[in-house]
C-alpha positions in Angstrom: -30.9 -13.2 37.0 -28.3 -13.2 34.2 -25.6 -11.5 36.2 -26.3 -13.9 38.9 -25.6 -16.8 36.4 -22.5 -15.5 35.2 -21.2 -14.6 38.9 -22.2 -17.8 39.8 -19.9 -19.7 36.7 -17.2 -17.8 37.1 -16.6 -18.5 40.7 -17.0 -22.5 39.6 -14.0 -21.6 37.2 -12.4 -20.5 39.5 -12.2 -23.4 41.9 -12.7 -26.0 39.3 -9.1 -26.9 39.7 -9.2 -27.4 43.5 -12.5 -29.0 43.4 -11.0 -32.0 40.8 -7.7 -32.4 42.9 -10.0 -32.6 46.4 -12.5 -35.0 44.8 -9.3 -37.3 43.2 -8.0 -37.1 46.5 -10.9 -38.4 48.1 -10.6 -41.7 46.3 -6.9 -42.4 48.7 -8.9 -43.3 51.7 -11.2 -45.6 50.4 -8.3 -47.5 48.3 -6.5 -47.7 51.2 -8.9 -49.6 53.3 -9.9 -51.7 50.5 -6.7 -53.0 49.8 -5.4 -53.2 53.9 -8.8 -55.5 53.9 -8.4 -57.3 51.2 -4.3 -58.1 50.7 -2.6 -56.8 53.3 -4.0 -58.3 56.6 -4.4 -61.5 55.2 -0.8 -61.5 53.7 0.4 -59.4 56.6 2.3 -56.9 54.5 3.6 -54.9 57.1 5.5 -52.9 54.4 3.3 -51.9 51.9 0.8 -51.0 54.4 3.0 -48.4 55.5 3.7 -47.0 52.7 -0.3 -47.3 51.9 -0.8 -45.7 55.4 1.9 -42.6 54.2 0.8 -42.0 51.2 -3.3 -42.0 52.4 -1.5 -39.5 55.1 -0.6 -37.3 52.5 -3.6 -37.3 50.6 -5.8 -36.2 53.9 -3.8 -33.5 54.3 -3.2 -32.3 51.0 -7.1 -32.5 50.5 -7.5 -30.4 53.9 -5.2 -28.0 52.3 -7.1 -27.7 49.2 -10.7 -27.6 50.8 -8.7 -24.9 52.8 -7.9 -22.9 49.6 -11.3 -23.7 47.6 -13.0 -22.2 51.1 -10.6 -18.8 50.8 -11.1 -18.5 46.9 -15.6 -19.0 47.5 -15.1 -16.8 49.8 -13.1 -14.2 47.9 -15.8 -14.4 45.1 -18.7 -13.9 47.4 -17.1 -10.5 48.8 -16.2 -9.7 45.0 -19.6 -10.2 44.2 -20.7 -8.6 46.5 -19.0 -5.4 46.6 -20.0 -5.3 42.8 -23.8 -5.5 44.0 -23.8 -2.8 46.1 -21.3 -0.1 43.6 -24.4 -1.3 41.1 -27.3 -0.8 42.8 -26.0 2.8 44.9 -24.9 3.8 41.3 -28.7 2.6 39.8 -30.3 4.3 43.3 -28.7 7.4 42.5 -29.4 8.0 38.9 -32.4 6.7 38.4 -36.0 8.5 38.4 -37.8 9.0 41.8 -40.8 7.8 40.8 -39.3 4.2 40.3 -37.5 4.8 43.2 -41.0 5.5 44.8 -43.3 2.5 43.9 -40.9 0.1 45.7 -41.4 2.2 49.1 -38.4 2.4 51.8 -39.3 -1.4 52.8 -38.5 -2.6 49.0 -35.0 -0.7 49.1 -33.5 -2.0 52.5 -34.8 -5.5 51.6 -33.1 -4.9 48.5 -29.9 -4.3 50.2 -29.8 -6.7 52.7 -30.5 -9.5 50.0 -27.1 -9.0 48.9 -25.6 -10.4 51.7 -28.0 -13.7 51.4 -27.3 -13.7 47.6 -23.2 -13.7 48.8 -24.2 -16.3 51.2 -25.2 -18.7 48.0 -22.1 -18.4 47.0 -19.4 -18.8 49.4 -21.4 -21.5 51.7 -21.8 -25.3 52.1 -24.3 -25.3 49.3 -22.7 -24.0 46.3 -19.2 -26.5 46.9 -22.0 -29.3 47.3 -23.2 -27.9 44.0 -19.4 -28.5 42.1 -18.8 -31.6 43.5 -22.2 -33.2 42.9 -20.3 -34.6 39.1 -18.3 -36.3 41.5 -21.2 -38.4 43.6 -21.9 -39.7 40.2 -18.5 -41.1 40.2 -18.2 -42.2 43.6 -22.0 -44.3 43.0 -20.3 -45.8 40.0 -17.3 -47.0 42.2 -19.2 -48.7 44.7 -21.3 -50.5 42.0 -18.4 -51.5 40.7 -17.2 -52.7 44.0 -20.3 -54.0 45.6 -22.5 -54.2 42.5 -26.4 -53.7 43.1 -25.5 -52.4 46.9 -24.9 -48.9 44.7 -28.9 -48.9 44.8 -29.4 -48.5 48.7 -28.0 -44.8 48.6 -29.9 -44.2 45.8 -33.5 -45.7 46.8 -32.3 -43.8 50.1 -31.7 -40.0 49.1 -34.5 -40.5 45.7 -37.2 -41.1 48.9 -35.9 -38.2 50.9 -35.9 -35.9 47.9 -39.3 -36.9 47.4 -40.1 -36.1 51.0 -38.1 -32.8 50.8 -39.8 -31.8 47.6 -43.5 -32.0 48.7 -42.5 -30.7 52.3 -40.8 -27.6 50.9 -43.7 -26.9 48.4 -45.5 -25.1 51.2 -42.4 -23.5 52.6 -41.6 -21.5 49.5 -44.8 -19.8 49.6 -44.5 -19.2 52.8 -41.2 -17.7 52.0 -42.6 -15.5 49.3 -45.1 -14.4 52.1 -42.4 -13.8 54.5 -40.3 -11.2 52.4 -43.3 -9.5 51.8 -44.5 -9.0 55.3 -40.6 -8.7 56.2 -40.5 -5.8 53.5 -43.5 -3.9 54.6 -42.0 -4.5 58.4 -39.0 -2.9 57.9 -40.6 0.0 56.0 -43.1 0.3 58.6 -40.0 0.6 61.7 -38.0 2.9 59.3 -41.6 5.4 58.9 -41.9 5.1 62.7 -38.5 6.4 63.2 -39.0 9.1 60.9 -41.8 10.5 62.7 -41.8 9.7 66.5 -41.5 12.9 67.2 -44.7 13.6 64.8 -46.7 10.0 66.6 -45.8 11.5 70.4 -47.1 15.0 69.8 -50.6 13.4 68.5 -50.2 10.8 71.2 -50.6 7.8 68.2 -48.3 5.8 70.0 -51.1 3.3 71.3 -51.9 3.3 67.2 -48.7 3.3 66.4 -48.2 0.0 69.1 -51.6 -1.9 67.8 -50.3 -1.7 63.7 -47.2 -2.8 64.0 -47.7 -5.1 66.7 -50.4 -6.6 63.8 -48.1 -6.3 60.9 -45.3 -8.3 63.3 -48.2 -11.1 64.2 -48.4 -12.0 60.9 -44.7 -11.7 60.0 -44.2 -13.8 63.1 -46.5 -16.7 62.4 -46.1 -16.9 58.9 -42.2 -17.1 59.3 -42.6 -19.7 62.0 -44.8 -21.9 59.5 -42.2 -21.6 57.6 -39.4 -22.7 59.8 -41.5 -25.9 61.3 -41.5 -27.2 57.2 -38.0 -26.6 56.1 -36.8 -28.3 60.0 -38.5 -31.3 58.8 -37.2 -31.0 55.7 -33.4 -30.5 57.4 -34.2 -33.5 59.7 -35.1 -35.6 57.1 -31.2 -34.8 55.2 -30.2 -35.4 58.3 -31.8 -39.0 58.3 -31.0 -39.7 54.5 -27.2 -38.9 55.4 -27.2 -41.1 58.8 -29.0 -43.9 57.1 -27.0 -43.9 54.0 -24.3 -45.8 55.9 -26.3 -47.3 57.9 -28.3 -49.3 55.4 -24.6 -50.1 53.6 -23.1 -51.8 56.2 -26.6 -53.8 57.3 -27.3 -54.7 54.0 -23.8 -55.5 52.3 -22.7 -57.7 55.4 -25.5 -59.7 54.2 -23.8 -60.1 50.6 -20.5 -60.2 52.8 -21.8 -63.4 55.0 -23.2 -64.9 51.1 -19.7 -64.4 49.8 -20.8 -62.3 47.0 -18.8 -59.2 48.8 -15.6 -58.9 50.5 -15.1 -57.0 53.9 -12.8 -54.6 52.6 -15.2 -53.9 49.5 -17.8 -53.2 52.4 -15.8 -50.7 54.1 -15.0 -49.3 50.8 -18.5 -48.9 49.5 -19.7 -47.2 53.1 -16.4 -44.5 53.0 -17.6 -44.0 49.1 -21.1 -43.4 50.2 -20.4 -41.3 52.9 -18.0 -39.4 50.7 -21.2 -39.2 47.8 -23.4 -37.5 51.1 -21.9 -34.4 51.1 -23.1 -33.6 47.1 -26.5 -35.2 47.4 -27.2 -33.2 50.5 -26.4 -29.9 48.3 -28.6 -30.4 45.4 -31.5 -32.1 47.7 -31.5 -28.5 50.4 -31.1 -26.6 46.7 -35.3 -27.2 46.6 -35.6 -26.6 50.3 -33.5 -23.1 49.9 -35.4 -22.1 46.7 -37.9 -19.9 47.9 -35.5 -17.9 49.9 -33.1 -17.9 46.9 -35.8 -16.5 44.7 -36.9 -14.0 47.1 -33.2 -12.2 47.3 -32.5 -12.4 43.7 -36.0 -11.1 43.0 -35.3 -8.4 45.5 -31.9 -7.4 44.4 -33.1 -7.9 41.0 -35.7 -5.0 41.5 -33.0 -2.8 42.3 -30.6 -3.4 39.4 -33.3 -3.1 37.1 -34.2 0.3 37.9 -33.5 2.8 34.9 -31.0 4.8 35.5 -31.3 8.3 33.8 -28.3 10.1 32.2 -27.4 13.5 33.1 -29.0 16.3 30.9 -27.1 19.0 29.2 -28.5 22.4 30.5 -26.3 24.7 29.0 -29.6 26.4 27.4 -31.2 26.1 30.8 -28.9 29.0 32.1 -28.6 31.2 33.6 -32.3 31.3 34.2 -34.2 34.0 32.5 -37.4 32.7 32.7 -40.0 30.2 34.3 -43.3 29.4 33.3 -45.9 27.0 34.5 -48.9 26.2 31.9 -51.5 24.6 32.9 -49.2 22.0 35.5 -51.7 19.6 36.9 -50.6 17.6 40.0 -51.8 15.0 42.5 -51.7 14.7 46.3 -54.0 12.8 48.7 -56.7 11.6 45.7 -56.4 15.6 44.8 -55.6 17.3 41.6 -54.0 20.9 42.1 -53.0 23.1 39.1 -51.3 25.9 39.0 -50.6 28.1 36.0 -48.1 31.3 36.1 -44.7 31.9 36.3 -41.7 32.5 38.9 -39.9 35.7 38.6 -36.2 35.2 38.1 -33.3 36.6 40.1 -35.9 36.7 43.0 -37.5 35.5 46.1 -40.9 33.4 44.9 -42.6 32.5 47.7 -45.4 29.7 47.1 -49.2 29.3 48.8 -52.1 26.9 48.9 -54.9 25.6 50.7 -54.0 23.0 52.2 -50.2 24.2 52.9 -48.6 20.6 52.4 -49.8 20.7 48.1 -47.5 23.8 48.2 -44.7 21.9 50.2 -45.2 19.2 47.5 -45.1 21.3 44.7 -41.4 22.3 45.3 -40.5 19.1 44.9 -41.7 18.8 41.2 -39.7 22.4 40.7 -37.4 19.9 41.8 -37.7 17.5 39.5 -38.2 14.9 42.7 -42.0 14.4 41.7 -43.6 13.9 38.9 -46.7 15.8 37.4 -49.7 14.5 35.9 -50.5 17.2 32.8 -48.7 20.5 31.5 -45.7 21.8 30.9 -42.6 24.1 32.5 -40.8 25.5 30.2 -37.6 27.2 31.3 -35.5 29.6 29.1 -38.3 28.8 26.6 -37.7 25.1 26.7 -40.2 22.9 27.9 -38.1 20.4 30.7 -38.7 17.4 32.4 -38.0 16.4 35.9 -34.4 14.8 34.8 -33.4 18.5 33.6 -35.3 20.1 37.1 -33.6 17.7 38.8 -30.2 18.7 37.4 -31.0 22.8 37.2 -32.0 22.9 41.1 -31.3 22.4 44.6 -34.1 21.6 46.8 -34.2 21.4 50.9 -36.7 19.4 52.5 -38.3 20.5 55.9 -36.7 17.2 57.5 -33.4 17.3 57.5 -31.4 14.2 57.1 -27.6 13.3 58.0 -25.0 10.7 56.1 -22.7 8.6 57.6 -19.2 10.4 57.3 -17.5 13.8 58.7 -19.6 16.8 59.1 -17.2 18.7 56.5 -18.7 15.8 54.6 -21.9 16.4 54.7 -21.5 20.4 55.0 -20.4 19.5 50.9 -22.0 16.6 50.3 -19.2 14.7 49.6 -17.8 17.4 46.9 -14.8 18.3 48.4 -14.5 21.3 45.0 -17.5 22.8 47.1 -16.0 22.6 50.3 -14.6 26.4 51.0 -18.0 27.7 49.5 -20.3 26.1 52.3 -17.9 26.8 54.9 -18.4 30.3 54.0 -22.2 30.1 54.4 -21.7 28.1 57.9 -19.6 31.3 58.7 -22.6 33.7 57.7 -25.5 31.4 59.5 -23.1 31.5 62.4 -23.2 27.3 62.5 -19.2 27.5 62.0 -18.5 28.9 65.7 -20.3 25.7 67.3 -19.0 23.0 64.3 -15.6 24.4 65.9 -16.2 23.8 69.2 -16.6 20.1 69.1 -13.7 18.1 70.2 -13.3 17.2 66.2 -14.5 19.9 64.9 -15.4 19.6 61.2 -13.8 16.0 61.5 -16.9 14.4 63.7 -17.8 12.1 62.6 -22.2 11.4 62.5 -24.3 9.1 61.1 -23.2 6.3 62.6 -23.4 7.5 65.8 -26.5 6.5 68.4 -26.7 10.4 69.5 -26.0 13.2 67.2 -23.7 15.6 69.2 -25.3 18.4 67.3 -28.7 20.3 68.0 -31.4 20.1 65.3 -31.1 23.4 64.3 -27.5 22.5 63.5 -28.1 19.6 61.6 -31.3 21.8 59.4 -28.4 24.6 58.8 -25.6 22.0 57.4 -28.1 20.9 54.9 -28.8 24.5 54.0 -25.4 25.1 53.4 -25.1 22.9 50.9 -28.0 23.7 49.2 -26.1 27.3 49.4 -22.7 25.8 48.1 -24.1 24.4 45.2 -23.5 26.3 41.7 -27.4 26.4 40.8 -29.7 29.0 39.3 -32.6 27.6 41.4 -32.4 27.5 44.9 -35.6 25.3 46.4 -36.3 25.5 50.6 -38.9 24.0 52.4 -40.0 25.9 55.2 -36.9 27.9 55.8 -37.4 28.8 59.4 -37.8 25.1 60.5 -35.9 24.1 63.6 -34.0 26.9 63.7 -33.5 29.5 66.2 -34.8 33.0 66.4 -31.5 34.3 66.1 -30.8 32.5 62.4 -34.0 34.2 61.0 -32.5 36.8 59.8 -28.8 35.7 59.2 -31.0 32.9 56.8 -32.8 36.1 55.2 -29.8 38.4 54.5 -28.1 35.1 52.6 -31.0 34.7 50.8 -31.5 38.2 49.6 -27.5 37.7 48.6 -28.7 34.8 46.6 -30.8 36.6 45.0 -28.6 39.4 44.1 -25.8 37.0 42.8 -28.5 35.6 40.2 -30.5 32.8 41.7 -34.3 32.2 41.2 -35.2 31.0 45.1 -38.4 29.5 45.8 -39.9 28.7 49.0 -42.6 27.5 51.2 -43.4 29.5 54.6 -45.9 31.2 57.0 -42.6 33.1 58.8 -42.7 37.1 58.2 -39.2 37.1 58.2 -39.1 34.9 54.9 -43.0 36.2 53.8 -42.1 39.9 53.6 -38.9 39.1 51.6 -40.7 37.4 48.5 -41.1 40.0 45.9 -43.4 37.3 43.9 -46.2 34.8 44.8 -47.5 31.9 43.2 -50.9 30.4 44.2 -51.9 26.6 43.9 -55.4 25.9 43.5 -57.3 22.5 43.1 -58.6 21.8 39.9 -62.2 22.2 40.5 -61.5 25.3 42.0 -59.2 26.6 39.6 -61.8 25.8 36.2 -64.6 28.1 38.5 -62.3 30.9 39.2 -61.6 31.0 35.0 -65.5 30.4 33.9 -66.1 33.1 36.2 
């Protein structure tokens, strides 16, 4: 909330100076009309109400000018702020622990993101130069009590009733905007886990499931945000009102002290171009309570992200090369399950890792990872017990789902380490994926990511994330199910690597049921649950 603060005064500094000319400004028109009422009609001054005319002329435009540049410099902020945002909260994402990452779910993240943009909103719209020139509707009330005297208290009386209104109207709205993110987070979470696994939902045929949750989940999003739209449109129509009937209650009521005399017609126009003038200010700080709730809810969201912890990177110089591995007494959970495993892996080798059920194993390599985190025990490595920060830092670990960046597929061949570049081309060259990257009209240049259709086969896109597992300069080499999605002809191209891998000094570890991969492991760790695991040692 801090940084939000300061973001927020520095781009009033900036266009404090523009905001005080435009406001002074302002003040021309009204002057002008006062004194072409007052003097120069009845004296018929044909001269100085040209001159009057000119120099009003002048002030409209120069003011148009300035609201011109006070627009460009907001907006210029917002942008500035928000580019900062997002270089903060990718740089937080990537360096902080997975676990935090984890309790805010996919839904928590992308609402965090798109905040940003309604946070940028805040500051480059209507409301925030309402918001500076609101000292300014103080001054412009005290000019039309000192033109018109107790008339000041009709735009007052007027816009205290409507914030009145507003305020208890948009009580109920708020909550129902606190709702709304909710449901909108676990929406969006829900359509990004659908995505995911729609090829998973049509094998099972849980698309009718699939169809009733989220039709549920969007029922309640639906109604609750349309709630919430009926009160802040009353709230809207009612500024709407206050603005309309600002000048509208002026001129009705001060041609009354006009026909007593106490008022002069020029003084009236005066008073209802000041009022209309003091709208503009009074209209910001009264939609400020009607645009609270969604204010809090996008700082509260971005806020979640920037206040991850990020984690510094480790110093593993001990850590290697990798002599040895051991597990003691690692407890984990999965499912409302505890699974422990005690051993070690052998080093310079191909570990191959079981349990019942096979998806404990699956998560298990991504605490050898450092990706999850376990409940009891330690892993010591070299001798050195390690956490998952130093895991995290020692490894490389390949999921069975293979995912794709926005950018070139050179770019993701390296991950966006172009010092790595020539080393996973080399491996493409090996799993023979370099002959069809080359046969696209781009070649290495295609871009994908942002595209709606891949032009690449999913056995393609599983090998481009192998080789940059591959690529990397690691002593521990983590896959997933190698065999996954790829073709019977890349079995053993995958193997041969692998026993390279092994031969060049890296500890691989794996998950799979393929012979191809199962007869190459020279050592085999076994996960057991817990309860299992204490019988096996009283026995």
């Amino acid at each position: 909330m801090s940084t939000m603060f300061t973001a927020a005064t520095l781009a009033i500094r900036k266009v404090a100076l523009p905001s005080l000319l435009i406001n002074v400004l302002s003040l021309a028109v009204p002057l002008t009309v006062l004194q072409i009422y007052d003097r120069i009609i009845p004296n018929q001054s044909y001269g100085t109400a040209t001159l009057l005319l000119f120099g009003a002329t002048v002030a409209v435009l120069l003011d148009s000018f300035l609201r011109y540049v006070r627009s460009w410099l907001l907006a210029a902020s917002s942008s500035q702020i928000e580019q900062q945002r997002y270089e903060q909260i990718i740089t937080t994402l990537s360096s902080a622990p997975s676990r935090q990452i984890t309790k805010l779910r996919v839904g928590g993240v992308q609402s965090g993101l798109d905040a940003v943009a309604k946070v940028k909103d805040i500051y480059s719209g209507s409301l925030m130069s309402g918001l500076i020139d609101f000292p300014f509707a103080l001054l412009f009330l005290f000019l039309i009590y000192y033109v018109g005297g107790e008339l000041v208290f009709v735009p007052i009386a007027v816009w205290v009733v409507t914030a009145l209104v507003v305020w208890f109207s948009s009580a109920k709205a708020t909550e129902r905007t606190e709702q709304s993110a909710k449901l909108e987070s676990n929406r969006i979470g829900f359509l990004l886990g659908m995505t995911r696994h729609l090829l998973g939902i049509k094998r099972q045929a849980g698309e009718y499931k699939t169809y009733t949750a989220f039709k549920k989940l969007n029922q309640q999003h639906r109604l609750n945000l349309a709630d919430e739209e009926a009160k802040q449109s009353f709230a809207q129509e009612c500024i709407y009102l206050a603005s309309l009937g600002t000048s509208v209650a002026i001129v009705i009521i001060g041609s009354l002290y006009v026909l007593d005399g106490d008022l002069t017609t020029g003084g009236l126009a005066a008073c209802s171009i000041l009022a209309g003038r003091a709208v503009a200010p009074l209209s910001a700080i009264v939609s400020l309570r009607l645009r609270y709730g969604s204010m809090q809810s996008s700082l509260h969201a971005v806020n979640q992200l920037l206040e991850l912890t990020p984690e510094k990177q480790p110093d593993i110089n001990q850590l290697t090369p990798l002599t040895s591995f051991e597990l003691i007494d690692v407890e984990f959970e999965r499912f409302g399950n505890t699974y422990q495993v005690n051993g070690s892996l052998a080093t310079q080798s191909l570990n191959l890792i079981t349990a019942v059920p096979n998806e404990s194993a699956c998560h298990f390599l991504t605490i050898l990872s450092g990706l999850a985190p376990t409940t009891s025990g330690d892993i010591k490595v070299n001798g050195i017990t390690v956490d998952h920060n130093q895991l995290r830092a020692l490894g490389s670990y390949t999921a069975s789902k293979a995912t794709i960046l926005q950018g070139s597929i050179l770019d993701n061949l390296c991950g966006f380490q172009p010092s790595i570049a020539q080393n996973a081309l080399t491996f493409a060259k090996k799993l023979g994926l370099y002959q069809v990257l080359t046969q696209l009209p781009d070649g290495l240049e295609t871009k994908i990511g942002d595209m709606q259709a891949i032009p690449l086969s999913q056995s393609s896109v599983r090998m481009i994330t192998l080789c940059h597992a591959l690529a990397l300069d690691n002593d521990l080499l983590v896959i997933d199910k190698p065999e996954l999605d790829l073709d019977i002809d890349s079995w053993p191209k995958l193997a041969e690597v692998l026993i390279n891998q092994t031969c060049n000094g890296k500890t691989v570890v794996i998950v799979s049921h393929n012979p191809v991969f199962v007869d190459l492991c020279t050592h085999q760790l076994t996960i057991e649950k817990a309860e299992e695991h204490k019988e096996h040692a009283h026995d």
